[in-house]
C-alpha positions as CSV (number, residue, x, y, z in Angstrom):
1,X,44.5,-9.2,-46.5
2,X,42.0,-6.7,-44.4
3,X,40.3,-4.8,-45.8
4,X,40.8,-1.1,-46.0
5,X,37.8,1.9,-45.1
6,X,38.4,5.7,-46.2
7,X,36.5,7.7,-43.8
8,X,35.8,10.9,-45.9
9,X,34.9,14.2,-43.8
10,X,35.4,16.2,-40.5
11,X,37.9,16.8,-38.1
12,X,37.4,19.5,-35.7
13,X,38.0,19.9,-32.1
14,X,35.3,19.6,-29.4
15,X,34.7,21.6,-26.9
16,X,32.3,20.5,-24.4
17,X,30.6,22.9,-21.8
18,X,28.6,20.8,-18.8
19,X,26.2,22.5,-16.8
20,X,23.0,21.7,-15.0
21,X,20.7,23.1,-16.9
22,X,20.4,24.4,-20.9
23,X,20.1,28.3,-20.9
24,X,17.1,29.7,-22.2
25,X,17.5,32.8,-24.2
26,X,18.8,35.8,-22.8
27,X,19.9,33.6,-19.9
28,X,23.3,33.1,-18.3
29,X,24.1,30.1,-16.3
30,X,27.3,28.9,-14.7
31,X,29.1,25.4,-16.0
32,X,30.2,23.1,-13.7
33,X,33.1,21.7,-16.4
34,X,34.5,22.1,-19.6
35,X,36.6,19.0,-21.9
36,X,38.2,19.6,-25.1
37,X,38.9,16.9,-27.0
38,X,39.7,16.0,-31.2
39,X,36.1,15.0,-32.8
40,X,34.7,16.1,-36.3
41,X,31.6,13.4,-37.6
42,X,34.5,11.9,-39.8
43,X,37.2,12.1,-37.1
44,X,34.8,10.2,-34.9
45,X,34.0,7.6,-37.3
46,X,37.5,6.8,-38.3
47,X,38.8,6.2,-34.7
48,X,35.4,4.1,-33.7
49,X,36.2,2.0,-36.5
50,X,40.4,1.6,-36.1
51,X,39.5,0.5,-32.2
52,X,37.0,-2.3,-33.3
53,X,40.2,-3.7,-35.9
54,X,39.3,-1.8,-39.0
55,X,41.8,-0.2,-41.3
56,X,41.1,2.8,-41.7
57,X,42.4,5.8,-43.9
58,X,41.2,9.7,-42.7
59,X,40.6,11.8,-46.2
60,X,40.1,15.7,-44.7
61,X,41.6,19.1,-44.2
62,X,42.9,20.5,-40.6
63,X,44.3,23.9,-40.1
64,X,47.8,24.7,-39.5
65,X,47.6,25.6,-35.7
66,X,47.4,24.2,-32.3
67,X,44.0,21.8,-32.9
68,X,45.2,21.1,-36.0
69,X,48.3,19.7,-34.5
70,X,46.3,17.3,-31.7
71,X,44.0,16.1,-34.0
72,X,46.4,14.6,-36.9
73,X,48.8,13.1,-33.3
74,X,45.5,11.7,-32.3
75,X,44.4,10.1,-35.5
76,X,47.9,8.6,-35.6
77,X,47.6,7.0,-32.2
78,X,44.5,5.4,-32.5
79,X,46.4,3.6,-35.5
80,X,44.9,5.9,-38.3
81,X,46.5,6.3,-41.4
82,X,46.8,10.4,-41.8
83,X,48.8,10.6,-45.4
84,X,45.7,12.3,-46.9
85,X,44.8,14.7,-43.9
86,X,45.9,17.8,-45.7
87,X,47.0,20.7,-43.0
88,X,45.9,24.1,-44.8
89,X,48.4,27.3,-43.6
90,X,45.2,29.6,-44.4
91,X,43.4,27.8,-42.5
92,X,41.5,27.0,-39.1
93,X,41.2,23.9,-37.9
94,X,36.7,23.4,-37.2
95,X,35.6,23.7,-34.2
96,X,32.4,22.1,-32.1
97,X,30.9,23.8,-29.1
98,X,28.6,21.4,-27.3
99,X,26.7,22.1,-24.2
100,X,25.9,18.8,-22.1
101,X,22.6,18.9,-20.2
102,X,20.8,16.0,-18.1
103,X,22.5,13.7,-19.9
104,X,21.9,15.1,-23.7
105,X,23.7,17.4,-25.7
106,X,23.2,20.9,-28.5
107,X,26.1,21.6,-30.5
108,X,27.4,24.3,-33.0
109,X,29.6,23.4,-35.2
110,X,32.2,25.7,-37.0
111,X,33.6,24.1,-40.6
112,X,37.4,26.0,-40.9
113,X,39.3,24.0,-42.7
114,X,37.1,21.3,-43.5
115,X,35.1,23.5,-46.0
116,X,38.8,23.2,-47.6
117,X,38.0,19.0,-48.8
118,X,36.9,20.2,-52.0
119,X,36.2,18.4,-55.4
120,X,39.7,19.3,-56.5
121,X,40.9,18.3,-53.2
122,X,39.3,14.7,-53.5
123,X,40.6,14.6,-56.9
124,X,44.3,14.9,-56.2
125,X,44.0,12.4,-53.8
126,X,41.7,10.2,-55.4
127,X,44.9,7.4,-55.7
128,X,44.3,7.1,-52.0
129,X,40.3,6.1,-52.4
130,X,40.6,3.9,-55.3
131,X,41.3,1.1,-53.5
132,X,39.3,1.3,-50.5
133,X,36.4,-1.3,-49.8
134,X,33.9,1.0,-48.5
135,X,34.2,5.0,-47.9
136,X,32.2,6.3,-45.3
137,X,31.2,10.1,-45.6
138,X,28.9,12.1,-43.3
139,X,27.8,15.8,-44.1
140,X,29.9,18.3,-42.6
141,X,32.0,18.4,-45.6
142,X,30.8,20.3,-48.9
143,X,27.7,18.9,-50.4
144,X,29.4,19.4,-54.3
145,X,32.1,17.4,-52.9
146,X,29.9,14.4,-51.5
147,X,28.2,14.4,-54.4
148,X,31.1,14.3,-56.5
149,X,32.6,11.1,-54.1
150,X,29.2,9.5,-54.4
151,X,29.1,9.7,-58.3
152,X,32.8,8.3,-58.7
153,X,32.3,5.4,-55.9
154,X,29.1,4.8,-57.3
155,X,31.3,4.3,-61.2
156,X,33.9,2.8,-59.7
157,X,32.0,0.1,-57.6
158,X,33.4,1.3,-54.5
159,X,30.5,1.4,-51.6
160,X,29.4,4.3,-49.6
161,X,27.8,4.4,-46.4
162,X,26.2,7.6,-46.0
163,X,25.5,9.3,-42.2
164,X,23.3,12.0,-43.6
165,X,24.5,14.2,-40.7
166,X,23.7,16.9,-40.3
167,X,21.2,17.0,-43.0
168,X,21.8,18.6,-46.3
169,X,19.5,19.0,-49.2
170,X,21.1,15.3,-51.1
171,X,19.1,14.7,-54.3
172,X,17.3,11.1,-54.1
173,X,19.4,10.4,-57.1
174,X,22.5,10.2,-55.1
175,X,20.9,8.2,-52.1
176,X,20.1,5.3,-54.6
177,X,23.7,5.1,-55.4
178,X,25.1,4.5,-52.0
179,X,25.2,1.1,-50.0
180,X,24.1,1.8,-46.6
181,X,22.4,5.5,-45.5
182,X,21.7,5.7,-41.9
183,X,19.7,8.4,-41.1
184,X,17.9,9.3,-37.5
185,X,14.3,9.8,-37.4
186,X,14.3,13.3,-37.9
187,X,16.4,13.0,-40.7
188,X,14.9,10.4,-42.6
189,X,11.8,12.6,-42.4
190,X,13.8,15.3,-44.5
191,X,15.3,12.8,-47.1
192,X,11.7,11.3,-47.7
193,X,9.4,13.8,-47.3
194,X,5.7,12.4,-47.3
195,X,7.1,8.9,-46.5
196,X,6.3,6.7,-43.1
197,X,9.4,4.8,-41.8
198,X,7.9,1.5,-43.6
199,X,7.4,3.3,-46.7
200,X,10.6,4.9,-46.3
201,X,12.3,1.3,-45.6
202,X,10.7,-0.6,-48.3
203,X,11.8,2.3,-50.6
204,X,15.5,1.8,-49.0
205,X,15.2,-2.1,-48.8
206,X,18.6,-3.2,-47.4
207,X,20.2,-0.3,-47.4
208,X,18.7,2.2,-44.8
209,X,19.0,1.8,-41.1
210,X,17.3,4.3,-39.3
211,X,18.8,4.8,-36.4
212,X,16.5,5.7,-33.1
213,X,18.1,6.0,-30.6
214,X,16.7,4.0,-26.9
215,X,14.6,2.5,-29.3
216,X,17.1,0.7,-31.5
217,X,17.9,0.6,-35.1
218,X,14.7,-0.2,-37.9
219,X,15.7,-1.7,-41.0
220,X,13.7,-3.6,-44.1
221,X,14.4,-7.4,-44.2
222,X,11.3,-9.1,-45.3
223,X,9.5,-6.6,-44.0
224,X,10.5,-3.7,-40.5
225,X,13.2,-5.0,-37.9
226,X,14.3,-3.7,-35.0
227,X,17.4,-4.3,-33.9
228,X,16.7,-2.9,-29.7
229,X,18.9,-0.7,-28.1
230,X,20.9,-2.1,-25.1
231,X,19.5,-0.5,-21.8
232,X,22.5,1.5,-20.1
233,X,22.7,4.7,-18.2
234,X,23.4,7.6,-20.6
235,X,26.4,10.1,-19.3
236,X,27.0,11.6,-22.4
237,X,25.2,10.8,-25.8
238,X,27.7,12.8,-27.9
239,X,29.1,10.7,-30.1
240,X,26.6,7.8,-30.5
241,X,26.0,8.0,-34.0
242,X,29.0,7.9,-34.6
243,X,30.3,5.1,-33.0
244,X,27.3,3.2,-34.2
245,X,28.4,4.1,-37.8
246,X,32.3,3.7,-37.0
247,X,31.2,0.0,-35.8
248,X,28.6,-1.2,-38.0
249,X,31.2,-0.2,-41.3
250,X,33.8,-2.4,-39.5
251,X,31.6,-4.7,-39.1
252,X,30.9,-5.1,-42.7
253,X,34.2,-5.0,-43.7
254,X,35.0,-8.5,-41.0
255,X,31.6,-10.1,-43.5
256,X,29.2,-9.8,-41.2
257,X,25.9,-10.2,-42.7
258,X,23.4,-7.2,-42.1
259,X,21.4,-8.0,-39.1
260,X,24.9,-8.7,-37.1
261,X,26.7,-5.9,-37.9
262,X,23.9,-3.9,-36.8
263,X,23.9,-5.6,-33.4
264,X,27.4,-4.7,-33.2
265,X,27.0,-1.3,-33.5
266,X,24.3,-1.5,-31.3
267,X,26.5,-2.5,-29.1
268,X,29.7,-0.2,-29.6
269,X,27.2,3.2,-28.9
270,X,25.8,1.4,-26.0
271,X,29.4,1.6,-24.6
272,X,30.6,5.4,-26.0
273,X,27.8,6.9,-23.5
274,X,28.6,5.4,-20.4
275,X,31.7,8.0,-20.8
276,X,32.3,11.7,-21.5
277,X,33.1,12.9,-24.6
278,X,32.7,11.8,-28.4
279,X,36.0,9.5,-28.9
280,X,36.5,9.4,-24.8
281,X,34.0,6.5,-24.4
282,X,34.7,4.5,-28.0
283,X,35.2,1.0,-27.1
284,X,38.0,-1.6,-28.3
285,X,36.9,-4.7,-29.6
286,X,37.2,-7.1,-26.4
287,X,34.5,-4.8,-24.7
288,X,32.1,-5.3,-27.7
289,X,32.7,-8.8,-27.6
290,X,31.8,-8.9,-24.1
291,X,28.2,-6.6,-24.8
292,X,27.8,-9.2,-27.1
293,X,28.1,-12.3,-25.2
């Protein structure tokens, strides 16, 4: 039987502004393109996963209007199961505006209805969570509410992997509960203030990746590994993380050990920026294969 992931968090809708430059302030420059397109850190993660053969479940809250509508058909494409993706009447579904520049990205990201996956929320549909192998969570849902998921997991020997993204003020009592946390540099520097990345990974032994982008992935295995990067012409970087995270948790769940699952997620974000958009350049399994060989 295969296992089964509940990706807990976002679903918003991106909308993604290119242009040849970033504006300064005060300035006003002229796009070239826009895309819009279902994304939302949890979103993301969920549909990274489902490509590369995990079965996935999307906990989260949409609005009841037009993005609303295009993100829950989406999900179900991509093979999602949607039964706990609440749709909220009062509601709007979030929204990301990202402006693409040289070949990087800044976003701002409005919550709307995903504010809504509250503790009470979680708890109704908790039935739906119980039985899940690993829940993935990022941070663009309530922090009382990932604490809450991270407490219960953590009683009912569920694990967790944690993308601390973006960063929230999670007490260090919560981050030694969770499986896997998979930080980028800058936020690794906010959940271990004082701390070096080897002082950071021996204190996380096994269970923080720090993700680095060109550079790779470090982790602690009898002492710092890298896991490189693969070398590909960036279009559009939106999305990496997630990917990486989407992969590596299926990954997992097939019994990969560590060092190979991280490989493969390596892998999966080395393929989502040779295209545009967040879930536009996800791969499917063969291609990761294929990376791989």
């Amino acid at each position: 039987m295969k296992k089964k992931m509940a990706v807990i968090g976002s679903c918003s809708m991106d909308i993604t502004l290119i242009t040849p430059h970033r504006p300064a302030q005060g300035e006003t420059v002229i796009g070239t393109d826009i895309h819009i397109s279902p994304g939302g850190k949890g979103a993301n993660q969920a549909v990274a996963a489902a490509r590369l053969g995990a079965t996935v479940y999307m906990v989260g809250c949409i609005g009841s209007d037009m993005y609303g509508e295009m993100i829950r058909e989406n999900l179900s494409r991509e093979g999602i199961n949607v039964a706990y993706l609440a749709e909220l009447p009062d509601e709007h579904t979030g929204t990301a505006y990202i402006t693409l520049a040289d070949g990087d990205n800044s976003i701002i990201v409005m919550r709307g209805a995903n504010n809504a996956v509250t503790v009470s929320y979680i708890e109704s549909i908790w039935h739906g969570i119980a039985d899940a192998d690993l829940v993935l969570l990022q941070n663009e849902i309530p922090l009382p509410t990932i604490q809450y998921i991270i407490d219960r997991c953590d009683k009912e020997h569920i694990d967790v992997l944690l993308n601390p993204a973006p960063m929230l003020s999670l007490a260090e009592v919560y981050l030694d509960k969770v499986r896997y946390i998979t930080p980028n540099e800058h936020e690794l520097e906010l959940l271990y203030p004082g701390l070096n990345l080897e002082a950071a990974l021996q204190r996380g032994k096994g269970r923080l990746l720090v993700t680095q982008g060109a550079q790779g992935v470090a982790y602690w295995q009898d002492g710092i590994k890298t896991a490189p990067a693969y070398r590909v012409e960036a279009v559009d970087t939106t999305g990496a993380g997630d990917t990486f995270n989407g992969a590596f948790a299926a990954a997992i769940l097939q019994g990969q050990d560590l060092e190979s699952s991280i490989r493969f997620g390596n892998a999966a974000a080395s393929l989502s920026v040779q295209k545009l958009g967040a879930q536009g350049g996800m791969p499917h399994l063969e291609a990761v294969r294929e990376v791989l060989k």
